[in-house]
TIMARKOL-764128 format. One record per residue (C-alpha): z, y, x; residue in three letters; residue number from 1. Coordinates in Angstrom, 2 decimals. Example, Ala and Ser with C-alpha at 12.3 -4.5 7.8 and 13.67 -1.06 7.14 Angstrom:
2
up	north	east	residu	num
7.80	-4.50	12.30	ala	1
7.14	-1.06	13.67	ser	2
***
This chain:
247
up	north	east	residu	num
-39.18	46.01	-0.29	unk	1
-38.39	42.57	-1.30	unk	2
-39.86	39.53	0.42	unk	3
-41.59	36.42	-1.12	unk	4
-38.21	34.19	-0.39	unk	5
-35.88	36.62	-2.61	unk	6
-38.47	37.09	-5.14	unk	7
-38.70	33.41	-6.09	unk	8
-35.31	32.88	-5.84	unk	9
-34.31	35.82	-8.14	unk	10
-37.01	34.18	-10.63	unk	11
-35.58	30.64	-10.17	unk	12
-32.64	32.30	-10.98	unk	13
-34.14	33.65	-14.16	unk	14
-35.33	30.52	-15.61	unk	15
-32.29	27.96	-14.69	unk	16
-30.83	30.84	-16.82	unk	17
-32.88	30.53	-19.65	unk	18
-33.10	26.73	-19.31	unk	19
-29.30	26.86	-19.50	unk	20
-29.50	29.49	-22.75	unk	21
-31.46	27.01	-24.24	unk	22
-30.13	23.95	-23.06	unk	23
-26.99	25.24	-24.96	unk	24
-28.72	26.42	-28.20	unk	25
-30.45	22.98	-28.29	unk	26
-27.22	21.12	-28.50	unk	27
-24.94	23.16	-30.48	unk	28
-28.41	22.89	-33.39	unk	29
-27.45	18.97	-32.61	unk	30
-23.51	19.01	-32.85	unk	31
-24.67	21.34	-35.70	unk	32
-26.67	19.44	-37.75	unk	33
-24.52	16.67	-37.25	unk	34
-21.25	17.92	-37.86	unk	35
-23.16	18.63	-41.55	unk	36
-24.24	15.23	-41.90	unk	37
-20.62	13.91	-41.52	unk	38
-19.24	16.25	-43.87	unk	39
-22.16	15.10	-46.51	unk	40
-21.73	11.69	-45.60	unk	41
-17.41	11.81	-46.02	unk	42
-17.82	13.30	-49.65	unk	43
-20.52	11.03	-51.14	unk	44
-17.78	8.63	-49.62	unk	45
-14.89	9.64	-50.85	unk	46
-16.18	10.72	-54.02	unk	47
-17.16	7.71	-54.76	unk	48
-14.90	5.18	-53.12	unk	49
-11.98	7.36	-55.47	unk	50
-13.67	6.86	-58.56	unk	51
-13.22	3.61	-60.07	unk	52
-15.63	4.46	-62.51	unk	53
-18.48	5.05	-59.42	unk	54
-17.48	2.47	-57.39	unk	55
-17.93	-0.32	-59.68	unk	56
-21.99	0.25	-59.57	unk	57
-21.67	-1.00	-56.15	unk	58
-18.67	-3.26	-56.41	unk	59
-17.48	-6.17	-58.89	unk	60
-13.95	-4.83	-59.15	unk	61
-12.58	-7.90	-60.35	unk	62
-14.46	-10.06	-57.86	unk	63
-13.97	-7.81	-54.89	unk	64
-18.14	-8.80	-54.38	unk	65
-21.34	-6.65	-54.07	unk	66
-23.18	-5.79	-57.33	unk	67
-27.05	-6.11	-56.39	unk	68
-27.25	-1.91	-56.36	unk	69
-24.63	-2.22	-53.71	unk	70
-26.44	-4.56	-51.36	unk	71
-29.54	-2.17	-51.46	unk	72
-27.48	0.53	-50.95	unk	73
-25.72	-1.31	-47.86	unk	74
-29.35	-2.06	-46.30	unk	75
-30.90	1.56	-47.40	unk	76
-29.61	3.21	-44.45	unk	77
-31.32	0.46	-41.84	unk	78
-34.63	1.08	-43.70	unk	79
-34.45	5.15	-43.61	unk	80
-33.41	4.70	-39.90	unk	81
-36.32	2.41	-39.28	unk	82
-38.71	4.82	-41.52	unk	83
-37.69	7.73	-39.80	unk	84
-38.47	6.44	-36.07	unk	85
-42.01	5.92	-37.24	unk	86
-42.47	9.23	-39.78	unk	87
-40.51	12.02	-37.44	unk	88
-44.26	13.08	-36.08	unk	89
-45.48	13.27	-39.06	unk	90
-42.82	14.94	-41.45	unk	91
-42.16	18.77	-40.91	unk	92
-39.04	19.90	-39.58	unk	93
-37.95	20.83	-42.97	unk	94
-38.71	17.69	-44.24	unk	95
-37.31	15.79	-41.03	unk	96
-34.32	17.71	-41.76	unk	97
-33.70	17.17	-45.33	unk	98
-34.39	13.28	-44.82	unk	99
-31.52	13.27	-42.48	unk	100
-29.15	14.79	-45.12	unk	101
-30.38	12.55	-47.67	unk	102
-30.01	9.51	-44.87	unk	103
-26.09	10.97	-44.71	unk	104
-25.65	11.04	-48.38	unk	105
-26.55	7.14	-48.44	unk	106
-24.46	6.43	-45.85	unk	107
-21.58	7.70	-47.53	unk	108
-22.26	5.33	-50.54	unk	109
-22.69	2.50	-48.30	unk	110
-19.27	2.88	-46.74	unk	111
-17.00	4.39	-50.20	unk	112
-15.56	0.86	-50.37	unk	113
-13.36	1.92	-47.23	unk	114
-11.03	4.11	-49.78	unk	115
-10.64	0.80	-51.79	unk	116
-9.26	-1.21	-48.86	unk	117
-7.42	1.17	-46.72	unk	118
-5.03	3.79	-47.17	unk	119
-6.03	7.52	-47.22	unk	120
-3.80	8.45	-44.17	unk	121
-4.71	5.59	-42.01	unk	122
-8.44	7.18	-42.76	unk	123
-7.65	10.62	-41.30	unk	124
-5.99	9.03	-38.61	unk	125
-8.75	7.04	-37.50	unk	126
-11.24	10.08	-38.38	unk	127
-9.23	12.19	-35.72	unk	128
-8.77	9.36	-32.86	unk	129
-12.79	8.91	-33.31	unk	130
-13.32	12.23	-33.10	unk	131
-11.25	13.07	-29.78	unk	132
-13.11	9.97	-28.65	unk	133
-16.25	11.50	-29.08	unk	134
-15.85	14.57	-28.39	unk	135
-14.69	13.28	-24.50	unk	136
-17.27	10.78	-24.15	unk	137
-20.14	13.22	-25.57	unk	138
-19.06	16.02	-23.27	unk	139
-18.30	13.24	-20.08	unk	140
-22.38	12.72	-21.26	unk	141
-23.74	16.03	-21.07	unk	142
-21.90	17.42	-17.96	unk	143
-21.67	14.43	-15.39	unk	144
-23.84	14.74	-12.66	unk	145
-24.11	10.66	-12.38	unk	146
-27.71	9.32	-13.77	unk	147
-25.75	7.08	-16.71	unk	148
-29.82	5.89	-17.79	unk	149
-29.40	2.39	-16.79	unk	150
-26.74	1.91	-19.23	unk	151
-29.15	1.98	-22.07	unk	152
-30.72	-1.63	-21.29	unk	153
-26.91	-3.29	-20.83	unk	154
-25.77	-1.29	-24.01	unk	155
-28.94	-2.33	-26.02	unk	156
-28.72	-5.79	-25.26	unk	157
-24.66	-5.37	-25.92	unk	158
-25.49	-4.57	-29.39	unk	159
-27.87	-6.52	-30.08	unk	160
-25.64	-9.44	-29.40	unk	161
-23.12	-7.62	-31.52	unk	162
-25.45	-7.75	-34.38	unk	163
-25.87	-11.55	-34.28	unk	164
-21.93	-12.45	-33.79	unk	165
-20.97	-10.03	-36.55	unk	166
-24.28	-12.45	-38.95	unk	167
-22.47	-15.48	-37.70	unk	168
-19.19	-14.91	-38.78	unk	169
-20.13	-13.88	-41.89	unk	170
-20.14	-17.66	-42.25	unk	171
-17.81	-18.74	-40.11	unk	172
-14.82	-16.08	-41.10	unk	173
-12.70	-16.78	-37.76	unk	174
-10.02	-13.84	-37.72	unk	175
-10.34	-14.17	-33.44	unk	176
-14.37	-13.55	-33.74	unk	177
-13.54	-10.50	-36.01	unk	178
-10.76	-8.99	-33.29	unk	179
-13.47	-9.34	-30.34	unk	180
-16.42	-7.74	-32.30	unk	181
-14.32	-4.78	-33.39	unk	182
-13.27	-4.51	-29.61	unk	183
-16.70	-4.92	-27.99	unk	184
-18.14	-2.32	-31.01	unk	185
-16.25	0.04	-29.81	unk	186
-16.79	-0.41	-25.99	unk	187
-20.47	-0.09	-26.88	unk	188
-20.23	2.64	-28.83	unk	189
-18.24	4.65	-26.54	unk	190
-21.41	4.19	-24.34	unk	191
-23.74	4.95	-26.29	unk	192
-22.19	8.23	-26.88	unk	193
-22.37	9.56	-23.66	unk	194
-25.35	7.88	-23.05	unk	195
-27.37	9.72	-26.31	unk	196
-25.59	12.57	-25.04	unk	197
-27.43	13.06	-21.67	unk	198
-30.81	11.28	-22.39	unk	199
-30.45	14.16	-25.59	unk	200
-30.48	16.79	-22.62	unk	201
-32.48	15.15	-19.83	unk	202
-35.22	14.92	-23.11	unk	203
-34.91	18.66	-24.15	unk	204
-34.93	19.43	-20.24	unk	205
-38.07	17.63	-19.98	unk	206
-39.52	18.98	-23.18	unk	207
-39.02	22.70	-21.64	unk	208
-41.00	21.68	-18.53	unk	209
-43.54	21.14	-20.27	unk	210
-43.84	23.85	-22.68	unk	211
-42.84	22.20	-26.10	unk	212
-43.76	23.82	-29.84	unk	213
-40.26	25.27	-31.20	unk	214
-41.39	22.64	-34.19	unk	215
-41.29	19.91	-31.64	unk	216
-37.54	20.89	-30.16	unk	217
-36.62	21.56	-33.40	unk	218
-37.33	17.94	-34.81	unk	219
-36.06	16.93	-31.15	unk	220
-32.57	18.47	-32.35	unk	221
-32.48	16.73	-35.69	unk	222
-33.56	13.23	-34.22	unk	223
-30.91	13.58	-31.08	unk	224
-28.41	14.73	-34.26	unk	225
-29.25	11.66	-35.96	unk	226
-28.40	9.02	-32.98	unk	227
-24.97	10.70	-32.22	unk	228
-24.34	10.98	-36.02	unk	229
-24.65	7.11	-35.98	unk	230
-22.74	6.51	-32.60	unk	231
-19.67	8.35	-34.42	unk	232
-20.14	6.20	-37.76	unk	233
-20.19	3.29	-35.94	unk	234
-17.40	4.13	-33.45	unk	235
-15.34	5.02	-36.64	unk	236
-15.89	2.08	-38.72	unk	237
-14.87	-0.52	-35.43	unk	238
-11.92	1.72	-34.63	unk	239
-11.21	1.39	-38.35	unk	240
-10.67	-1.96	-38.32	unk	241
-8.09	-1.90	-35.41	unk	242
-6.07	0.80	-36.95	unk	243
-6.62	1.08	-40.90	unk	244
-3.46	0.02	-42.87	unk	245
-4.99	-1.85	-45.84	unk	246
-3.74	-0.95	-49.48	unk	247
***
């Protein structure tokens, strides 16, 4: 007969196993969802940013300068972001869902003007180089052993300094300033990425523990989908600006 000892370990055994079954189906819903998003998001983008005929609702083509619909389109995506922080709880995961598609749709128009200033190829290129990138720093995130959590506070305050230098030289227009906030967007971003990546797991981890609704995870998957999908935006449009070849 089995004792106590090998009893508990065969069940510890048992649940790591399920904990790693559904570790895995948790982030391959997230990598799911998001890989969605991005294809949404690139063609509402190109879409429009190839069509003179759209692009000029958002752009003065003979002034190179925002229309008014394009500067509420530019600052739509900071509001949904905002709105959805403070909403997930209350929106279904349906709903939670199709606000995040809807979020990647507007994205896409807020970024078409890419296809007017840099060349299709140089686009791909970047689009690949970001996505090696992320693919290494997402999976560094979600199989190091290393606690990475204290990054979040240096990264946070990293882009929040970003933020400010990137307002400033919007008046100011020094080429220098430009070159070290597309190099220090990128080191954050990098971060970030395999930073969302783990605190994604340690979260679902924790969630598990404690006996979560499959609602809950499943608005858990959409909101962890969400933060990467904006860590690869981001890390695209910096890395952009270092390689794009300009028409």
């Amino acid at each position: 007969m089995a004792n106590n000892s090998t009893i508990r370990r065969a069940g510890s055994a048992t649940l790591g196993a399920e904990i790693d079954a559904g570790l895995r189906t948790h982030m391959n819903k997230v990598y799911g969802l998001m890989s969605i998003a991005m294809a949404v998001t690139g063609a509402v983008a190109y879409g429009f940013g190839s069509t003179p005929a759209l692009i000029s609702l958002l752009i003065n083509m003979e002034t190179g300068s925002m229309n008014p619909l394009g500067w509420v389109v530019m600052f739509a995506p900071l509001g949904m972001v905002m709105f959805f922080g403070a909403a997930v709880n209350r929106l279904s995961q349906a709903g939670a869902q199709l606000f995040f598609y809807t979020f990647a749709a507007l994205m896409g128009l807020s970024i078409s003007w890419i296809f007017m200033v840099y060349t299709d190829v140089s686009i791909v290129k970047t689009f690949l180089v970001t996505s090696i990138a992320f693919a290494s720093l997402s999976l560094y995130g979600y199989t190091t052993k290393k606690d990475i959590s204290a990054w979040g506070s240096f990264l946070i305050m990293g882009l929040i300094g970003l933020i400010v230098a990137m307002i400033v030289n919007i008046f100011m227009q020094s080429a220098a300033l430009d070159f070290a906030i597309s190099g220090i967007g990128v080191l954050i971003f990098a971060g970030l990425t395999a930073y969302d990546t783990q605190k994604i797991k340690t979260m679902y981890l924790q969630a598990n523990q404690g006996g979560a609704a499959v609602a809950e995870t499943g608005k858990m998957a959409i909101h962890g989908a969400l933060t990467l999908y904006l860590d690869f935006i981001n890390l695209f449009m910096f890395l952009l600006r270092f390689m794009g070849s300009r028409e």
